[in-house]
C-alpha positions as CSV (number, residue, x, y, z in Angstrom):
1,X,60.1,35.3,13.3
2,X,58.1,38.3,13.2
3,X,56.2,40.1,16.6
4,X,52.6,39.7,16.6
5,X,50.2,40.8,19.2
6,X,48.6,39.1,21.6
7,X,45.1,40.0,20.9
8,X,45.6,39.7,16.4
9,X,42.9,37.3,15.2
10,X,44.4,34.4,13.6
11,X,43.6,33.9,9.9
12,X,41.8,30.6,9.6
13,X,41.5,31.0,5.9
14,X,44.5,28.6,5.3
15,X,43.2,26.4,7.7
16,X,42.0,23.0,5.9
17,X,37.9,22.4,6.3
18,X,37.2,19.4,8.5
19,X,36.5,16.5,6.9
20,X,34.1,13.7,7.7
21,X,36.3,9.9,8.2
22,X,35.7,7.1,5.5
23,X,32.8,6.1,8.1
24,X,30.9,9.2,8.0
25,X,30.9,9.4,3.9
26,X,30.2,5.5,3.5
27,X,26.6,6.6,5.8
28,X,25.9,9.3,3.8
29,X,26.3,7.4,0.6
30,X,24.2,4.6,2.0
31,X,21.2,6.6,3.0
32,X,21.3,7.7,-0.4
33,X,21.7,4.7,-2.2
34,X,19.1,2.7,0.1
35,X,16.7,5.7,-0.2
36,X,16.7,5.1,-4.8
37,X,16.0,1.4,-3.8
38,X,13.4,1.8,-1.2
39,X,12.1,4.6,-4.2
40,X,12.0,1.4,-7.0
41,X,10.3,-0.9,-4.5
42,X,7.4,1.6,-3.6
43,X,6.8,2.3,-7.1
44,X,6.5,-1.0,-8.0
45,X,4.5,-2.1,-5.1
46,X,1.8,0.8,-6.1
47,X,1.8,-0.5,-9.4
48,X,1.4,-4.3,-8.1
49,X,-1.8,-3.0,-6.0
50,X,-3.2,-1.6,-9.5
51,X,-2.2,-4.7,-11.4
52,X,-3.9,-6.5,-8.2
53,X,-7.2,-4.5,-8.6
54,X,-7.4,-4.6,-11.8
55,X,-6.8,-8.4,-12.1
56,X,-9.9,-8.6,-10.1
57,X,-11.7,-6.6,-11.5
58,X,-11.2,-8.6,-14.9
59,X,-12.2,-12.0,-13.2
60,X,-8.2,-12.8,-14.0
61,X,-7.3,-14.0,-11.0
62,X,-8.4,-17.5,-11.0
63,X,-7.0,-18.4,-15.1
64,X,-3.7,-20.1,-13.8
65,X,-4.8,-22.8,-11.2
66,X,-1.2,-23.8,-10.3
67,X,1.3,-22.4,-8.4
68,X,4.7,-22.6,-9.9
69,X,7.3,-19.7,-7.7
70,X,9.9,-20.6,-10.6
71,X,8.7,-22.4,-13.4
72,X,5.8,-20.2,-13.6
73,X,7.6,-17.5,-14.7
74,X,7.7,-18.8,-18.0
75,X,4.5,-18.5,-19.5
76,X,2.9,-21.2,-22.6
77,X,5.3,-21.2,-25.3
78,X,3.3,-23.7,-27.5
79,X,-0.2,-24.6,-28.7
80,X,0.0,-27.6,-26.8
81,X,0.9,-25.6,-23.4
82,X,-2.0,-23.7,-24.0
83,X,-4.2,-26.3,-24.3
84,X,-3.0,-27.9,-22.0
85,X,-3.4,-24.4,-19.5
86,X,-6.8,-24.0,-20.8
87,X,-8.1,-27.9,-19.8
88,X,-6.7,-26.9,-16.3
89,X,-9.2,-23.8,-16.4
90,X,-12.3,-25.6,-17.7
91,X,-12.2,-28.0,-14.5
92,X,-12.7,-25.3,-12.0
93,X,-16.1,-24.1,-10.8
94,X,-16.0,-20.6,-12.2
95,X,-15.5,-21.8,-16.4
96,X,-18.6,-24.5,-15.4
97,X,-21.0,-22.1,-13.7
98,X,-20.1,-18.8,-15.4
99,X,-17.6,-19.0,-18.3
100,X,-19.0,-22.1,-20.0
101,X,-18.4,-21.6,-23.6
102,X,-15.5,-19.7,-23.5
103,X,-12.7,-19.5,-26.0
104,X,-9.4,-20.2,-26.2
105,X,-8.6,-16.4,-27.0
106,X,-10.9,-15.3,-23.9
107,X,-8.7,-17.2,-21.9
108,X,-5.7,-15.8,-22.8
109,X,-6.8,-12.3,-22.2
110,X,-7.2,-13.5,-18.3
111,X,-4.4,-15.9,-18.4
112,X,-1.7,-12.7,-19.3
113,X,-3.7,-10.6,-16.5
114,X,-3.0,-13.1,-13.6
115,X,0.7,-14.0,-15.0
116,X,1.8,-9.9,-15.2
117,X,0.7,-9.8,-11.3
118,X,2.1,-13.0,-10.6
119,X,5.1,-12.2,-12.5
120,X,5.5,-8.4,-10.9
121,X,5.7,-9.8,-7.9
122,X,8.4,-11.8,-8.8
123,X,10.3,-8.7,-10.4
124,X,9.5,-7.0,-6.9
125,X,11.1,-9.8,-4.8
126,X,14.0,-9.7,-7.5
127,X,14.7,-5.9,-7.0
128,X,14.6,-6.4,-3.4
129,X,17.0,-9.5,-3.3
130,X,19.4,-7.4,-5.4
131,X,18.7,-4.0,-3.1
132,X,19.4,-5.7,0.3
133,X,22.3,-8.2,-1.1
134,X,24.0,-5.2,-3.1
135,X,24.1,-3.5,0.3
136,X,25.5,-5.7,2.5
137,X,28.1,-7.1,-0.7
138,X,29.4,-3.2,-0.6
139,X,29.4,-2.7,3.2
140,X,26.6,0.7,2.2
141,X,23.8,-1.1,4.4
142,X,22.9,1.8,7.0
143,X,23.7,1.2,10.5
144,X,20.7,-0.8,12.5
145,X,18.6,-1.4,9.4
146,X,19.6,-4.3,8.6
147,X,16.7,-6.2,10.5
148,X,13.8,-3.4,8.8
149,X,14.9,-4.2,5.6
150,X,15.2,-7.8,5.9
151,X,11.6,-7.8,7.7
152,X,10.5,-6.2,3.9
153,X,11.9,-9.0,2.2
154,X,10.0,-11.7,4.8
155,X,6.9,-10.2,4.3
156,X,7.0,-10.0,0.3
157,X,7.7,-13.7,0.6
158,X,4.6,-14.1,2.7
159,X,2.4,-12.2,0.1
160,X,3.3,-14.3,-2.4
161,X,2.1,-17.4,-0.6
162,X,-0.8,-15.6,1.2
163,X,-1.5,-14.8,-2.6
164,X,-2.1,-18.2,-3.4
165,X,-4.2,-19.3,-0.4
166,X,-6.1,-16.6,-1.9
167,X,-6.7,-17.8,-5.3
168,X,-6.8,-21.7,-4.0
169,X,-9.8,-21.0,-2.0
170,X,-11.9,-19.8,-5.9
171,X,-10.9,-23.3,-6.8
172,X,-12.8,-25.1,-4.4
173,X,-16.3,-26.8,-5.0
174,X,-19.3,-24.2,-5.8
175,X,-16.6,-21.4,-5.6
176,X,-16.9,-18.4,-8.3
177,X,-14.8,-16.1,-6.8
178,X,-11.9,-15.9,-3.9
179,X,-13.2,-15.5,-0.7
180,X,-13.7,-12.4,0.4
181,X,-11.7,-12.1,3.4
182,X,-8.7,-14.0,1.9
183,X,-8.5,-11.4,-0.6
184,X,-9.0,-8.3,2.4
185,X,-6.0,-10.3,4.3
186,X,-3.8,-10.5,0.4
187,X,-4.7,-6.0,-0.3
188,X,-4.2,-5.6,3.3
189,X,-0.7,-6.8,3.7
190,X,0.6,-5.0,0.6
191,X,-0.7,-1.9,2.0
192,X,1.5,-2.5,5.3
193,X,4.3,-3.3,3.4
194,X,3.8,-0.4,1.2
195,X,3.4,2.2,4.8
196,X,6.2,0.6,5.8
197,X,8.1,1.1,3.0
198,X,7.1,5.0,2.5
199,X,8.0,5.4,6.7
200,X,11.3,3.9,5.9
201,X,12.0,6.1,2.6
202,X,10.7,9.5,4.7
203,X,13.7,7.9,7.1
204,X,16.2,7.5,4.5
205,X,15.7,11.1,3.4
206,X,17.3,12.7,6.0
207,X,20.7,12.3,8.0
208,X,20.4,10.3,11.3
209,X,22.0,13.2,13.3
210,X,18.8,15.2,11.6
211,X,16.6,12.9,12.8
212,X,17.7,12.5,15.7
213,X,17.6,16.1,16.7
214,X,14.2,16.3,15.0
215,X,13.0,13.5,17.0
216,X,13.6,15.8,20.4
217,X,10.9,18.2,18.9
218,X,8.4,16.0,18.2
219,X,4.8,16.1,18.8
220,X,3.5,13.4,20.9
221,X,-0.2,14.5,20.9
222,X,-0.3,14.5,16.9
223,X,1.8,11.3,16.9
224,X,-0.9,9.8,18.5
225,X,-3.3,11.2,16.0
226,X,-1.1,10.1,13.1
227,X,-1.4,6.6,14.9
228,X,-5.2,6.8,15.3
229,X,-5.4,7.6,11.4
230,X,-3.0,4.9,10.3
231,X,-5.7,2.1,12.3
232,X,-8.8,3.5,10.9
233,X,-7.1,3.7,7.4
234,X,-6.4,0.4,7.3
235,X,-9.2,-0.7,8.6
236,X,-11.5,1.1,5.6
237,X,-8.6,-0.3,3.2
238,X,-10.0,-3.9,4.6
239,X,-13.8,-3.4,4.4
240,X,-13.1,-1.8,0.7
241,X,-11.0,-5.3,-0.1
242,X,-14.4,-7.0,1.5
243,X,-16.9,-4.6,-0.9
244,X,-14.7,-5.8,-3.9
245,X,-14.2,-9.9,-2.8
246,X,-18.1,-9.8,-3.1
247,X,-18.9,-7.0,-5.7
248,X,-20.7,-5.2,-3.1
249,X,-20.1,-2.0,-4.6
250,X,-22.4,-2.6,-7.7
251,X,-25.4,-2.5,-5.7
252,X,-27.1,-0.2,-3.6
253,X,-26.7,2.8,-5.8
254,X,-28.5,5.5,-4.2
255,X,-26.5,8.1,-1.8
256,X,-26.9,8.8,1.0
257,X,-29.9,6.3,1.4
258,X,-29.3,2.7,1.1
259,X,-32.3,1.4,-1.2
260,X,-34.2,4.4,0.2
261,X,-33.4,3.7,4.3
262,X,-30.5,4.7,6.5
263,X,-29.5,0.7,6.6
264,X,-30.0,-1.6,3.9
265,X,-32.9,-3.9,3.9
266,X,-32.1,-7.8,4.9
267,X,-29.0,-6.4,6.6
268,X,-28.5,-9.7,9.1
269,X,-30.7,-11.9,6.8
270,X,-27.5,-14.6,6.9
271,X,-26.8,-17.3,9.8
272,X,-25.1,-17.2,11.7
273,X,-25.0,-13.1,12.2
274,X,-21.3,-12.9,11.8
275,X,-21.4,-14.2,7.8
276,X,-23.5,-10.8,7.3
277,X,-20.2,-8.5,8.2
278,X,-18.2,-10.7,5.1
279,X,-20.7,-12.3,2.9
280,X,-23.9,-10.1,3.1
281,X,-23.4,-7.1,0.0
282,X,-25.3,-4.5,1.6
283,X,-23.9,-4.9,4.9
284,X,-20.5,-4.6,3.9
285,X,-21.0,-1.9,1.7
286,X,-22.9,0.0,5.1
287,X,-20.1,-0.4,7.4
288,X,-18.0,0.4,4.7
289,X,-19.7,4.4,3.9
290,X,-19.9,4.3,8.2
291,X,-16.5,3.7,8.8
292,X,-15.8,6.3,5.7
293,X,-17.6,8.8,8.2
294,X,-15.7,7.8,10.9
295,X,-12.6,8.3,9.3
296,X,-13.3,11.6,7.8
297,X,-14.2,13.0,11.0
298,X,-11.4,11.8,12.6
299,X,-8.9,13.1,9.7
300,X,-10.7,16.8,10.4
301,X,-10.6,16.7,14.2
302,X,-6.6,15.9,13.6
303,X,-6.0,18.6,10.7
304,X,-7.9,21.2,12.7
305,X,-5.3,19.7,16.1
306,X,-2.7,20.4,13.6
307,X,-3.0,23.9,12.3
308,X,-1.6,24.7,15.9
309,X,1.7,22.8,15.8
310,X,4.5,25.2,15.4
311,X,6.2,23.8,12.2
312,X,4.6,24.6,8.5
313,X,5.6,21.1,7.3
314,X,4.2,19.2,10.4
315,X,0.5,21.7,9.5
316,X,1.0,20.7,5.9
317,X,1.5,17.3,6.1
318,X,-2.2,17.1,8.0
319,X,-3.6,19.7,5.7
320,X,-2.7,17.2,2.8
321,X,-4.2,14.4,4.7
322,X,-7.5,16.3,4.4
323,X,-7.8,17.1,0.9
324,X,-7.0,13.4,0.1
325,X,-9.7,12.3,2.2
326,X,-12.1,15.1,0.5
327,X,-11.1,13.9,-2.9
328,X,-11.2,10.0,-1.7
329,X,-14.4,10.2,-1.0
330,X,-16.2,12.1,-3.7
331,X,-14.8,9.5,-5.9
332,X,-16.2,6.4,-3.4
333,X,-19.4,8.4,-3.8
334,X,-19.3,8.5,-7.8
335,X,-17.9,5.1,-7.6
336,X,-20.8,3.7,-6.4
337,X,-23.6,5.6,-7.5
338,X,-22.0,4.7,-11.2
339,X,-22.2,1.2,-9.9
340,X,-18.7,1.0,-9.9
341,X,-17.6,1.0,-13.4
342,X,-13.9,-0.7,-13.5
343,X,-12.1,2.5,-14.3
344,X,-13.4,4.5,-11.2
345,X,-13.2,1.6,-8.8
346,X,-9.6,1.4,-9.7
347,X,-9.0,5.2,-9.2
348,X,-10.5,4.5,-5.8
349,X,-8.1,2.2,-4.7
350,X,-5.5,4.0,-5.4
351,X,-6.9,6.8,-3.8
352,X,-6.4,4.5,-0.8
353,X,-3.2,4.1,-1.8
354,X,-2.4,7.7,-1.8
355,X,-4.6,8.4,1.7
356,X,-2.4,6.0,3.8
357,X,0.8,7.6,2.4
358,X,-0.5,10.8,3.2
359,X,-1.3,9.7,6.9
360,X,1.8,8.1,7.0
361,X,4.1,11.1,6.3
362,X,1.9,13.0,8.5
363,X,2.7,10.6,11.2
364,X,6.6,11.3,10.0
365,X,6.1,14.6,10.1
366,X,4.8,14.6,14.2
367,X,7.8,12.4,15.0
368,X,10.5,14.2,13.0
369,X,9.8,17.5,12.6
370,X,11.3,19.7,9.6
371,X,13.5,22.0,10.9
372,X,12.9,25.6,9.6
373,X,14.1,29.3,10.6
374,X,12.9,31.6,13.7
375,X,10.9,33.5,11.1
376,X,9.6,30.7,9.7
């Protein structure tokens, strides 16, 4: 064998690369493969909360007065099914005090409305079955998510029956619409499904070891921001649910004056006071522009916290909260100054669809920051 010396550098070109174990590559592909399924589900979530809206919006919601999880899927096939649909409908308060008169072919145009969002959510609960059972079958589920992704599946089953103690309480005596806060507790728990389902795709997006070295870095101060945001977004996403369960956002067209005064007149007219904060239009449409305010101040307070935080994507992520917000409420203010024409009040709500997203991954950002370079 040939004499080298002592100090020669060893090649390490012929050396093999280190390779991750079967374990490592079965994580990696699992992020990746619940990340495209947590991708379906938030799509189709966003486009259940437009269905949703515009369901109301149509006076849909109340056409099928049964509720059928698995039967119902299959819509009339026959004249006498629909006939049969349609004497169901004419029973209820809102065909004797406001639809009287109307025809079959009227009916039908709500009766598809309610079915498609009815029948969405059914899709949604299908993709999810087949997501989380398709990842434990293959053994791809990521490690400790098990629980979170079951906790998605147990919640969509609860909006489905929360759905219908929604439309059962339009079918009761005197009733022309759902109430209003059955319908704010319905929007409001596809929105936390929907923040939890962006948090846990934001998740999915990057290694564990990433985010576990990110998470060393993070920013408790705008954490707490994010976390501020996230409660006062939710809580305008409510009041709006309230402004729609009562058409509150058709009257009281003038900004920024409320019929000309700073509050609206007969603001705690009902009895007892408390009916006034769900039932009373221009008192839900007030708290709704003040808690608007609120939220916007708050939103600049945090972006202007932000711009000091020593990663671009963390500043960013704020920065994007705040043109939302800017844009989101423009469009609230043409919304109801146009006394809320259907096509802008559903631009609106998805506005507040895109708002809590924002704040979400703003949140995401604060806890997990983006790692970037020295220069950067």
């Amino acid at each position: 064998m040939a004499k080298r010396a002592i100090f020669e550098d060893v090649a390490q070109a012929d050396k093999p690369m280190a390779k991750g174990g079967v374990i490592d590559a079965a994580r990696r592909g699992s992020r990746a493969a619940a990340r495209v399924w947590l991708v379906i589900l938030f799509a189709l979530v966003v486009v259940m909360i437009a269905v949703g809206g515009l369901t109301r919006l149509t006076d849909s919601g109340l056409s099928i007065t049964e509720w059928k999880p698995v039967t119902g899927a299959l819509p009339p096939m026959s004249a006498e099914a629909w006939a049969a649909e349609f004497d169901l409908y004419r029973q209820i308060p809102e065909y004797q005090l406001q639809n009287k008169g109307m025809t079959l072919s009227e009916f039908q145009f709500i009766y598809w409305w309610e079915w498609g969002h009815r029948q969405l959510g059914r899709v949604i609960g299908l993709v999810w079955a087949l997501g989380f059972f398709g990842l434990l079958v293959t053994r791809k589920m990521p490690v400790g998510w098990t629980g979170r992704f079951l906790a998605l599946g147990l919640l969509g089953g609860a909006q489905g029956a929360i759905g219908w103690w929604m439309v059962s309480s339009g079918l009761q005596g005197g009733m022309l619409d759902v109430a209003s806060y059955r319908l704010a507790t319905h929007l409001g728990l596809a929105f936390v499904i929907l923040g939890l389902i962006a948090w846990f795709t934001l998740s999915m997006s990057r290694p564990e070891a990433a985010l576990l070295q990110a998470r060393r870095d993070r920013h408790g101060g705008l954490m707490t921001w994010g976390t501020v945001l996230l409660g006062l977004t939710f809580l305008q996403v409510l009041i709006g649910a309230l402004v729609a369960g009562i058409d509150a956002g058709r009257n009281y067209i003038d900004w920024p004056l409320m019929a000309g005064g700073l509050t609206p007149p007969g603001m705690w007219d009902l009895q007892p006071a408390w009916r006034n904060l769900f039932e009373n239009d221009g008192t839900v449409q007030f708290f709704h522009r003040l808690t608007g305010y609120l939220l916007f101040a708050v939103i600049l307070a945090a972006w202007w916290r932000a711009r000091r935080s020593a990663y671009r994507a963390t500043q960013g992520a704020f920065a994007a909260v705040l043109g939302m917000a800017v844009l989101q409420m423009v469009l609230g203010i043409v919304t109801v100054m146009n006394s809320s024409p259907w096509h802008l009040a559903i631009l609106h709500q998805l506005g507040a669809v895109a708002l809590l997203v924002l704040v979400v991954r703003a949140r995401h950002r604060a806890k997990y920051p983006l790692s970037q370079s020295v220069r950067g």
